[in-house]
ZAKEGU-966605 format. One record per residue (C-alpha): x, y, z; residue number from 1; residue in three letters. Coordinates in steps of 0.001 Angstrom, whole numbers, plus 500000, padded with zeros to 6 digits. Example, Ala and Ser with C-alpha at 12.3 -4.5 7.8 and 13.67 -1.06 7.14 Angstrom:
! residues 2
(atom (512300, 495500, 507800), 1, "ALA"),
(atom (513670, 498940, 507140), 2, "SER"),
END
This chain:
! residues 314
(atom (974956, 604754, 423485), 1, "UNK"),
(atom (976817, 602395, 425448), 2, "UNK"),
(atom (974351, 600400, 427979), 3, "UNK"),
(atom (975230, 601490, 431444), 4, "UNK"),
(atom (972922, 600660, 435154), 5, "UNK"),
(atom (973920, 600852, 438294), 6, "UNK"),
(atom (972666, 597412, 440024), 7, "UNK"),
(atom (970754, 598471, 443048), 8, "UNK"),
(atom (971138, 596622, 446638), 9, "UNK"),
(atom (973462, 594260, 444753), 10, "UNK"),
(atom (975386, 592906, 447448), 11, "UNK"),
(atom (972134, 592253, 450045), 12, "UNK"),
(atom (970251, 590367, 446606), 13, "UNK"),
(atom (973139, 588350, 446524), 14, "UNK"),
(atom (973051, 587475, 449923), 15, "UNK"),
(atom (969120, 586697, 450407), 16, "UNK"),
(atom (968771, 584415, 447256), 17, "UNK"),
(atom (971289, 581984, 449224), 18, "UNK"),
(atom (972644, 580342, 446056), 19, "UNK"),
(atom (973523, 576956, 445946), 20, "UNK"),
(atom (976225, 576459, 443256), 21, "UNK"),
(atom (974409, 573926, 441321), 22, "UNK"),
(atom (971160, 575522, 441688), 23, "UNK"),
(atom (968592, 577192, 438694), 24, "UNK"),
(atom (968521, 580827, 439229), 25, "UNK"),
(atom (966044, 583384, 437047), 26, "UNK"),
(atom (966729, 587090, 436364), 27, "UNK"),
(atom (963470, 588136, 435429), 28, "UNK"),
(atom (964470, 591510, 434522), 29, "UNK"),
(atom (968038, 590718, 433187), 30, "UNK"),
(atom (968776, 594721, 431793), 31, "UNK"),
(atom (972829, 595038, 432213), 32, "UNK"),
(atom (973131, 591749, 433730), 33, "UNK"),
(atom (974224, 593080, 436725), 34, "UNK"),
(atom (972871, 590933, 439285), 35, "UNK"),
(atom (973026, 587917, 436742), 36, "UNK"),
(atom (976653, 588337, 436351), 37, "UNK"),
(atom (977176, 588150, 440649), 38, "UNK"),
(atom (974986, 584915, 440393), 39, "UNK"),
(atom (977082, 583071, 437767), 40, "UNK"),
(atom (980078, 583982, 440023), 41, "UNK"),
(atom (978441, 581590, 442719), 42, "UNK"),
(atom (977868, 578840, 440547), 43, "UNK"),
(atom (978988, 575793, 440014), 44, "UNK"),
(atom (979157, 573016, 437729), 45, "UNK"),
(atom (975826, 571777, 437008), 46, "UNK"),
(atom (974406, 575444, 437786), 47, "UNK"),
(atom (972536, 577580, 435877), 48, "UNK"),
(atom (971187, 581276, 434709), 49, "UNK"),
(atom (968032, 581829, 432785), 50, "UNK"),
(atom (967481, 585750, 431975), 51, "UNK"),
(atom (964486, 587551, 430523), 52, "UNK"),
(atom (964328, 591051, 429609), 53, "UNK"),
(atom (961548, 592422, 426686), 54, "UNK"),
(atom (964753, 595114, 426172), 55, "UNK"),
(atom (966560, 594280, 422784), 56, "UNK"),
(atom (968910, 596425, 424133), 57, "UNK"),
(atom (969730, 595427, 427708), 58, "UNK"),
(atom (970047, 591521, 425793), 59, "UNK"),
(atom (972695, 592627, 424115), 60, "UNK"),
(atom (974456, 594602, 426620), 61, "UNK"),
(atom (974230, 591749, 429148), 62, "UNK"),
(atom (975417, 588978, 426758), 63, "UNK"),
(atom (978276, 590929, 426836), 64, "UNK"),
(atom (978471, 591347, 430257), 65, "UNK"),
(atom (977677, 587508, 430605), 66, "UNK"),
(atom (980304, 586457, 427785), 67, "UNK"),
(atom (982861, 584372, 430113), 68, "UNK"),
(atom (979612, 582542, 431731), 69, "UNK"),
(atom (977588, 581636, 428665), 70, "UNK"),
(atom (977700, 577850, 429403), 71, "UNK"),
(atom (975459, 578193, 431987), 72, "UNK"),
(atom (973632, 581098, 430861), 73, "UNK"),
(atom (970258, 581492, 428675), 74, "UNK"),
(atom (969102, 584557, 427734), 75, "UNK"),
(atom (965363, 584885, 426600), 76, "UNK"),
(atom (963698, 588347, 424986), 77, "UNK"),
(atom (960113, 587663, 427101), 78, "UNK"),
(atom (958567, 589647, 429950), 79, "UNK"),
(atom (959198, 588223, 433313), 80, "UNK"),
(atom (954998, 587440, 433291), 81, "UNK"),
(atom (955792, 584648, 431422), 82, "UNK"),
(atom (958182, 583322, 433265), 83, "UNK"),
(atom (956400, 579488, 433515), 84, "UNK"),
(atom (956017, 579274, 429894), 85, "UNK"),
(atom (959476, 580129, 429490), 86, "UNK"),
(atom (960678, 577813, 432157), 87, "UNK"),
(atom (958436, 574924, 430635), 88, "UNK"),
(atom (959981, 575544, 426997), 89, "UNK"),
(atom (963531, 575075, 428160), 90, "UNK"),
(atom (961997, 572044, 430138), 91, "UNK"),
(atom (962877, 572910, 433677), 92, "UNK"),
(atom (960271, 572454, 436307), 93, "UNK"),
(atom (961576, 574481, 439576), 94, "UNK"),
(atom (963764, 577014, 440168), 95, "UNK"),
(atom (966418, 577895, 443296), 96, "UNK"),
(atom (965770, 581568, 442881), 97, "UNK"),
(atom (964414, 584566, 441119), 98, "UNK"),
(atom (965127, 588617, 441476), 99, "UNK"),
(atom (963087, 591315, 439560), 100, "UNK"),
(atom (965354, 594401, 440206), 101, "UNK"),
(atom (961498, 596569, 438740), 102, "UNK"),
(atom (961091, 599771, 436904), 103, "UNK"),
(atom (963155, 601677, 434517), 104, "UNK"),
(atom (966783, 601606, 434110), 105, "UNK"),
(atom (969626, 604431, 433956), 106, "UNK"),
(atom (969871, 603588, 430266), 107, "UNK"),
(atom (966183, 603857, 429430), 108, "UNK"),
(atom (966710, 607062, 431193), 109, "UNK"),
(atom (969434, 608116, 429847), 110, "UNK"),
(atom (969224, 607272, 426677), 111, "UNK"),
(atom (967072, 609959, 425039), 112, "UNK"),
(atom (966054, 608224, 422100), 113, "UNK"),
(atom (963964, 605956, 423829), 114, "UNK"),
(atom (961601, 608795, 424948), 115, "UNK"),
(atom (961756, 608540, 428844), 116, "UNK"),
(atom (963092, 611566, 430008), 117, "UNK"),
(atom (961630, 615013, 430980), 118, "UNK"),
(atom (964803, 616278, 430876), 119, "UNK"),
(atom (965090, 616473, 427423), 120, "UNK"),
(atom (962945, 617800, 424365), 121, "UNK"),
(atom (962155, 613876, 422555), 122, "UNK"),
(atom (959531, 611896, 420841), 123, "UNK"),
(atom (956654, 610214, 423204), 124, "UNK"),
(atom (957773, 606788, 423419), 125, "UNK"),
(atom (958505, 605309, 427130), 126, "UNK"),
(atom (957994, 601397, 425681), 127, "UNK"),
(atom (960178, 598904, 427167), 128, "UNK"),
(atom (959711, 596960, 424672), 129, "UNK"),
(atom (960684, 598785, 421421), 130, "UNK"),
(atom (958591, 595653, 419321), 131, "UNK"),
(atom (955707, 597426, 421693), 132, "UNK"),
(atom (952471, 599346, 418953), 133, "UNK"),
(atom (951431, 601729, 421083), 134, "UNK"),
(atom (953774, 604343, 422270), 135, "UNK"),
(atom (953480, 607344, 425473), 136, "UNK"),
(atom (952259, 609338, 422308), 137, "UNK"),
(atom (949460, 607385, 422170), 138, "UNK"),
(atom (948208, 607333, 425430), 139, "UNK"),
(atom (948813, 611208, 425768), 140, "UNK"),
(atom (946990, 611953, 422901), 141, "UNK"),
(atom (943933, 609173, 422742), 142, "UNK"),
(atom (943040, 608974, 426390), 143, "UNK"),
(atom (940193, 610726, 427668), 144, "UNK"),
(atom (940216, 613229, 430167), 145, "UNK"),
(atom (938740, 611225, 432622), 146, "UNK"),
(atom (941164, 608174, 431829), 147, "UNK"),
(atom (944272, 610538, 431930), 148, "UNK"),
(atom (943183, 611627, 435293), 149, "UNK"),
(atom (942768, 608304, 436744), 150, "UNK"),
(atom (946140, 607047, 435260), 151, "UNK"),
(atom (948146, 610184, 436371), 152, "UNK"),
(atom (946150, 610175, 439971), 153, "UNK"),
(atom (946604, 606229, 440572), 154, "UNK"),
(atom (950292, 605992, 439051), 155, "UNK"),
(atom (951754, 608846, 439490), 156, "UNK"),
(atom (949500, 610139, 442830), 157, "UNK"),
(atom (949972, 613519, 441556), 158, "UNK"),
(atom (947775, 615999, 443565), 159, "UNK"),
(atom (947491, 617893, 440450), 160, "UNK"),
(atom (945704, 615096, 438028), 161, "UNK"),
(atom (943042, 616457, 437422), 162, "UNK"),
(atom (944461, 619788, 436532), 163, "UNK"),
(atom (946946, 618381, 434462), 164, "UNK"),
(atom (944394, 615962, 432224), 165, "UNK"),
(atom (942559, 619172, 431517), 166, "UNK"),
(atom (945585, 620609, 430382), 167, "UNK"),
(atom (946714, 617677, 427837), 168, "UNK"),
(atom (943150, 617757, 426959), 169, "UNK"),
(atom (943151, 621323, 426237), 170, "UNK"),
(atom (946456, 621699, 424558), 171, "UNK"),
(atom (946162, 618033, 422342), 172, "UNK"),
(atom (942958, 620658, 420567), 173, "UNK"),
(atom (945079, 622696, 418800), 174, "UNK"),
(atom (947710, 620135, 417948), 175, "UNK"),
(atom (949110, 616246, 418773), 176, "UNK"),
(atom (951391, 616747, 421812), 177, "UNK"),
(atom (954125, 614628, 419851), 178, "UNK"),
(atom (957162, 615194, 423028), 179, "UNK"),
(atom (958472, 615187, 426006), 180, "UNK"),
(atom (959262, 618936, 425869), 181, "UNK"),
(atom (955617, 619618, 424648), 182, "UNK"),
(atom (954303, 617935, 427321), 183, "UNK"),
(atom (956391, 619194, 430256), 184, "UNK"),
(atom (955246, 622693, 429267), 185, "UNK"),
(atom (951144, 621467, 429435), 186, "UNK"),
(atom (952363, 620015, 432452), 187, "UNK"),
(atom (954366, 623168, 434337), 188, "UNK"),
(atom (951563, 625323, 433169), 189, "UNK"),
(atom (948657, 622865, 434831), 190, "UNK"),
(atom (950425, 623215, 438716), 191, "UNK"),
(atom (950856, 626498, 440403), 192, "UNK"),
(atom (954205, 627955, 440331), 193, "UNK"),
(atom (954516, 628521, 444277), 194, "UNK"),
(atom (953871, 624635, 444322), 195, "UNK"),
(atom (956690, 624021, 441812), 196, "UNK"),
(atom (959152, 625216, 443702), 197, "UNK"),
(atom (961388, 622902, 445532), 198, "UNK"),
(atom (959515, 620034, 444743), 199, "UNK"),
(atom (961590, 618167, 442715), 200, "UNK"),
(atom (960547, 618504, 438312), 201, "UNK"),
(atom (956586, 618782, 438118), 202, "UNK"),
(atom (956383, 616592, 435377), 203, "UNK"),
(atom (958325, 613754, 437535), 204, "UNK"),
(atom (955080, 611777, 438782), 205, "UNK"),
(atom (952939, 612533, 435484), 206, "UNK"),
(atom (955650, 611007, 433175), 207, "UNK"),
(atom (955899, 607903, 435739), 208, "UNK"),
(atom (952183, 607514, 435484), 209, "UNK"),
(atom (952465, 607133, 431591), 210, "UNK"),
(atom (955637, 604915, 431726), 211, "UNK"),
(atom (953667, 602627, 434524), 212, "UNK"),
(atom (950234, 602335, 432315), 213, "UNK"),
(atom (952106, 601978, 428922), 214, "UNK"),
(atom (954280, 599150, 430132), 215, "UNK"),
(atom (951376, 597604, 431971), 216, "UNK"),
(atom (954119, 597670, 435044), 217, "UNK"),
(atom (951803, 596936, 437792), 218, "UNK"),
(atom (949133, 594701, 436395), 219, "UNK"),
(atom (952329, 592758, 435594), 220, "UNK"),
(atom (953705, 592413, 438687), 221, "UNK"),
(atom (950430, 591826, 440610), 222, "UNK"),
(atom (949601, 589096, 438123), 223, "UNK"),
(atom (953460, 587618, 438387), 224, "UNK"),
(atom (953975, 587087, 441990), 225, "UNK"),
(atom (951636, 583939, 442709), 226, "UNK"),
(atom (953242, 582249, 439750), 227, "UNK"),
(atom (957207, 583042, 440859), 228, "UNK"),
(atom (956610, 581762, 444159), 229, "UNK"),
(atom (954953, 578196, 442841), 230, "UNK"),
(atom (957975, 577559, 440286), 231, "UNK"),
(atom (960273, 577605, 443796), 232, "UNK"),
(atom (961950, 574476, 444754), 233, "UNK"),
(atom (961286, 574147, 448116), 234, "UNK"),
(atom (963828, 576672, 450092), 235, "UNK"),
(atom (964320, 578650, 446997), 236, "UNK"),
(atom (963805, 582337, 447099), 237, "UNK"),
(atom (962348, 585486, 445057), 238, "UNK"),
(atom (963995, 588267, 445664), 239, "UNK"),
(atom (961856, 591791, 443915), 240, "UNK"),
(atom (963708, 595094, 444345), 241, "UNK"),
(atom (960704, 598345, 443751), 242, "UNK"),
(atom (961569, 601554, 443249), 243, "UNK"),
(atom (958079, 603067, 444649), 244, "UNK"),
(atom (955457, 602492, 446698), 245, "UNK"),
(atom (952591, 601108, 444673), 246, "UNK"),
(atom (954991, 598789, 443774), 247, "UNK"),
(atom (956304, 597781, 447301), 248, "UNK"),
(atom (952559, 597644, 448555), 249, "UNK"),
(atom (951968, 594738, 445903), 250, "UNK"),
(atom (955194, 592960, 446616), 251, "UNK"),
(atom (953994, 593196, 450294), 252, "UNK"),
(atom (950856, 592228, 450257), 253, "UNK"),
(atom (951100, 588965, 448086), 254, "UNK"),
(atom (953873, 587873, 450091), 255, "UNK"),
(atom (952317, 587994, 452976), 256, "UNK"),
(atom (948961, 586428, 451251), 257, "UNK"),
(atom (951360, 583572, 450508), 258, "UNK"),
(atom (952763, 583448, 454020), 259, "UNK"),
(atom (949281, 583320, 455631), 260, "UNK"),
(atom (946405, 582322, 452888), 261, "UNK"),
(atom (943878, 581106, 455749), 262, "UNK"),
(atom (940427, 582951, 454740), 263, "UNK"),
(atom (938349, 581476, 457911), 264, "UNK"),
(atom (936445, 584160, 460130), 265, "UNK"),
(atom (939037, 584748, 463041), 266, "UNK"),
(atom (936100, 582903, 465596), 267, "UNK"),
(atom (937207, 580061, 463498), 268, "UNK"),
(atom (938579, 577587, 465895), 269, "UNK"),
(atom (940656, 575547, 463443), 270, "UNK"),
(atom (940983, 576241, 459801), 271, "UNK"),
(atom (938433, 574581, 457127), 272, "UNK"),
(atom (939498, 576727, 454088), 273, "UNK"),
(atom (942478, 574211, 453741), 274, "UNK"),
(atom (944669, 576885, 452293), 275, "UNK"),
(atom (948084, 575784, 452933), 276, "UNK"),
(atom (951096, 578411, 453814), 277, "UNK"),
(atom (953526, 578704, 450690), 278, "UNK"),
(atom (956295, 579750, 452955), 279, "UNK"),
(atom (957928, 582462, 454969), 280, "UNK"),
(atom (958553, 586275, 454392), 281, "UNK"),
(atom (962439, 587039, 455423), 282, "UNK"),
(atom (962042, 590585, 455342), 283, "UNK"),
(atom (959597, 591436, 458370), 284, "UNK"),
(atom (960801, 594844, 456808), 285, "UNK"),
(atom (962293, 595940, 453605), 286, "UNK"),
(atom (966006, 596602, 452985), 287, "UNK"),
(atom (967322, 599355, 452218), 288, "UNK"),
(atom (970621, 601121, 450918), 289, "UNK"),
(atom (972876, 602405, 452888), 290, "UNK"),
(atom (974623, 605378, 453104), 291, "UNK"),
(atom (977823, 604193, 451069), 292, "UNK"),
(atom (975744, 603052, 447825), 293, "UNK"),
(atom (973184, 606371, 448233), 294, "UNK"),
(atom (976756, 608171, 447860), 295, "UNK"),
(atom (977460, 606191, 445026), 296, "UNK"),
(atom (974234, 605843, 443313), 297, "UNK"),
(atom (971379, 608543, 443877), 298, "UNK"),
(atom (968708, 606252, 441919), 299, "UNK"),
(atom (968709, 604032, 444735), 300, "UNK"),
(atom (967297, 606048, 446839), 301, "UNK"),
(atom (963553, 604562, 446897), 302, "UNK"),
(atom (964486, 601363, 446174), 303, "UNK"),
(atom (963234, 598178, 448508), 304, "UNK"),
(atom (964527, 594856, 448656), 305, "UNK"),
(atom (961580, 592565, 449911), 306, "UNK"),
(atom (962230, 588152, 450223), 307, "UNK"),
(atom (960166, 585450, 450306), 308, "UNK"),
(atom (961532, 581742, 450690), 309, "UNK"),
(atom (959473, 579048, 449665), 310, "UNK"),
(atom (958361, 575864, 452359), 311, "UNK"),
(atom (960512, 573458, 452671), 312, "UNK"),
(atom (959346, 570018, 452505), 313, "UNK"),
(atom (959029, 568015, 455598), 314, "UNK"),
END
């Protein structure tokens, strides 16, 4: 199956990561190598891509992609969380710009193989990272009740959590629940059919929940963040699309820890903690898409673009 992903609020990334064309830009989530391939366009002699992806399969398809810009490109097979050990390997100290464009792609999706989709009948698998042990299988099948409730509540805030982690429980008794078709009946069983309807696919939010604990997706990103913003050169930017709002509640929050890290009571006449501001938050609010790429691209839909440029030195 050909690699195929729609690149999400491509043209306003673009635009907030202000490249410079001999600047050091990161893709930390390269996938297609969509947004990598409109950065090399903008750079220059001396310029450069680095792009990470723990997706054997988006590597390949965006060395591809990336095949008339490979002089200034270097694609590593790592998880964006390691971004500074990366960065320190190929000896480069400060970057001009990084974008996470999160979550799953259309071809993760799509592809049914790699166990994603409830719209299919497949084996449990949801890893990002096929070199991954432990598999959606696993967690569907090992987790306790009470863990399978707090996953599916947190991740997925399912109403139904609880009912549904009963259900898995229940049915997992009699036999391993080995895919996604086995599971999406436990699931349509454990939430009232006059709820069902016009709600969107009940399974939806539980099969998010798995994806999101499997691929430690969160802890990730919360423990990423701090890192990103300290390899910045001063005036460079990080640029992180999310496609929910867990994930846009993190992005927000550290950003704006970064922007103003003072921890002094507010009677505090001057500061003491000596926390210094990292820099600024450009996006007072997320963007958006607009109409003309919703048309386009119906995955978009919950996706927010969120910037944060780093001080500049004065």
């Amino acid at each position: 199956m050909e690699f195929k992903h729609i690149s999400v609020l491509l043209n306003e990334t673009i635009e907030s990561l202000n490249i410079k064309p001999g600047g050091i830009y990161v893709d930390g989530t390269l996938g297609g190598g969509g947004h990598s391939l409109e950065i090399c366009k903008h750079l220059g002699d001396g310029g450069r891509l680095i792009g990470l992806d723990q997706d054997m399969d988006a590597i390949a398809a965006a060395t591809k992609r990336l095949v008339n810009y490979m002089d200034k490109v270097t694609i590593v097979h790592s998880n964006y969380q390691d971004i500074d050990s990366v960065l320190k390997g190929l000896s480069i100290g400060g970057v001009d710009g990084i974008v996470l464009d999160l979550g799953v792609s259309s071809y993760q999706l799509d592809n049914v193989e790699r166990g994603f989709t409830y719209k299919e009948d497949t084996p449990l698998d949801m890893r990002m990272d096929q070199s991954m042990g432990i598999t959606a299988k696993d967690i569907v099948n090992d987790y306790s009740e009470m863990e399978l409730f707090r996953v599916i509540r947190d991740y997925g805030e399912d109403g139904f959590a609880k009912n549904i982690a009963k259900h898995i429980v229940k049915a997992r008794q009699d036999k391993p629940i080995e895919t996604t078709g086995e599971l999406n009946e436990i699931i349509k069983a454990a939430i009232p059919a006059r709820v069902r309807q016009g709600t969107g696919h009940p399974s939806k939010k539980t099969f998010q929940a798995i994806r999101i604990e499997l691929n430690h997706e969160l802890d990730v990103l919360e423990n990423s963040i701090d890192k990103m913003i300290e390899l910045l050169n001063p005036g460079g930017r990080l640029a992180i699309i999310t496609f929910h709002s867990l994930e846009d509640r993190i992005v927000k929050t550290i950003f704006k820890r970064n922007m103003y890290p003072c921890i002094c009571p507010p009677n505090f006449p001057v500061c003491t903690c000596g926390r210094i501001s990292k820099g600024t938050v450009v996006t007072r609010k997320p963007i958006v898409p607009g109409e003309e790429e919703l048309s386009i691209n119906k995955r978009a839909k919950s996706s927010k673009l969120r910037v944060f440029e780093r001080k500049m030195i004065t």
